[in-house]
C-alpha positions in Angstrom: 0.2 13.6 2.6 3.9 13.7 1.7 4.3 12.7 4.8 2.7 9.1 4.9 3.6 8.6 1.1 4.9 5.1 2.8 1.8 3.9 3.8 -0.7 4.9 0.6 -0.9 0.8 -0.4 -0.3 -1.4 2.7 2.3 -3.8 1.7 2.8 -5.1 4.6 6.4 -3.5 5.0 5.6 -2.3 8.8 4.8 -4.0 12.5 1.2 -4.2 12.6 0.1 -3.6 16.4 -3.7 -3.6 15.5 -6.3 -4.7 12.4 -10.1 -3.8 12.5 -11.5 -5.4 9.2 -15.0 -3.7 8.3 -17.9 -5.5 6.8 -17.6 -3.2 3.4 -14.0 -5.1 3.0 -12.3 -2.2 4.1 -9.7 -2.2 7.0 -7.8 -0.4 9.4 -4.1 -0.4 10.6 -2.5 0.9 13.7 1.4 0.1 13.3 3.3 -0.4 16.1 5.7 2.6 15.5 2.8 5.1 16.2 0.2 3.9 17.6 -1.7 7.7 17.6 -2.2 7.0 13.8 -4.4 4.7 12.1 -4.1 4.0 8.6 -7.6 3.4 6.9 -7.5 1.1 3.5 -9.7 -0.2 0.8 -10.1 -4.0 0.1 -7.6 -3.7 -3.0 -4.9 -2.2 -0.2 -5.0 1.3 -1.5 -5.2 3.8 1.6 -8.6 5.4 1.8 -7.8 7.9 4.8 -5.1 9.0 8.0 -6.7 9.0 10.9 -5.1 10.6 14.1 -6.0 10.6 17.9 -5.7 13.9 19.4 -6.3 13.2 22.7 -5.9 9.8 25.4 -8.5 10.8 28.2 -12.5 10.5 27.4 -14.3 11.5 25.6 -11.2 10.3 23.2 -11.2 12.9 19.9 -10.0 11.3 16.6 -9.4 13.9 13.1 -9.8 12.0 9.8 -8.2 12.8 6.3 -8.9 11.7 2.7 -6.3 9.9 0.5 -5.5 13.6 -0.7 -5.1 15.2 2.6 -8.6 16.4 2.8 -10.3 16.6 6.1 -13.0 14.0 6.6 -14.2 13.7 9.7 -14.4 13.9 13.6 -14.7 11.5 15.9 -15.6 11.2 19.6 -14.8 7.9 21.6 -16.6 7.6 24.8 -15.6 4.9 27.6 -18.4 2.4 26.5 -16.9 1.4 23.2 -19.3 4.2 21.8 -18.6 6.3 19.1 -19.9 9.4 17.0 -18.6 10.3 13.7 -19.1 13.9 12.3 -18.5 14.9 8.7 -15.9 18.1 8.2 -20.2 19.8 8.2 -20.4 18.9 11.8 -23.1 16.5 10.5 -23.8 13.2 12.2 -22.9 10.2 9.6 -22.3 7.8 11.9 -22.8 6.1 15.3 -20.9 2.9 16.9 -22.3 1.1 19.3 -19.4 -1.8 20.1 -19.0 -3.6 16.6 -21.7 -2.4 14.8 -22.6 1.4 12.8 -25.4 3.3 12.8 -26.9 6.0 10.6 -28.6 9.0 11.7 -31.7 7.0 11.3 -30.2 4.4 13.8 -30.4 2.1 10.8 -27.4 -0.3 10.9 -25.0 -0.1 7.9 -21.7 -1.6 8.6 -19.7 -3.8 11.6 -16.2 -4.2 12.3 -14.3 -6.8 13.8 
């Protein structure tokens, strides 16, 4: 994490190319120096988690980390704005249809916009 110590409160220091807000308040921020990385923040501005694309082609493979470095999940991007999100278990915890989030029970718990 030594590496992104920059980033751990979003001050709004950098070019943002990209905001997602998320119906928990928190949001997301792909800067326009590297747009591989997206920088995942808490509605008081303090970073939550790193998350890096691996990978351009589909299905599109995204790695998240914890504030702390920790890993915290996997994601696959498929072309229909669909996404699965595996915990560091290999255990579903969460499915995107387009702007809206799914649990493994299908029951919806979150949208972004």
């Amino acid at each position: 994490m030594s590496d992104y110590t920059d980033y751990l409160i979003d001050i709004n220091k950098f070019n943002k190319q990209k905001i997602t807000k998320f119906s928990d308040g928190s949001y997301s921020i792909i800067y326009k120096n590297n747009l591989q990385i997206s920088y995942v923040y808490f509605s008081n501005g303090q970073l939550e988690g790193i998350v890096f694309r691996i990978n351009r082609k589909y299905p599109k493979k995204s790695i998240a980390y914890d504030n702390k470095g920790n890993l915290s999940s996997v994601m696959y991007t498929l072309k229909n704005h669909e996404q699965f999100v595996f915990d560091k278990n290999k255990k579903l915890i969460a499915h995107w249809i387009g702007n809206n989030c799914y649990n493994e029970q299908g029951e919806l718990i979150m949208t972004r916009e």
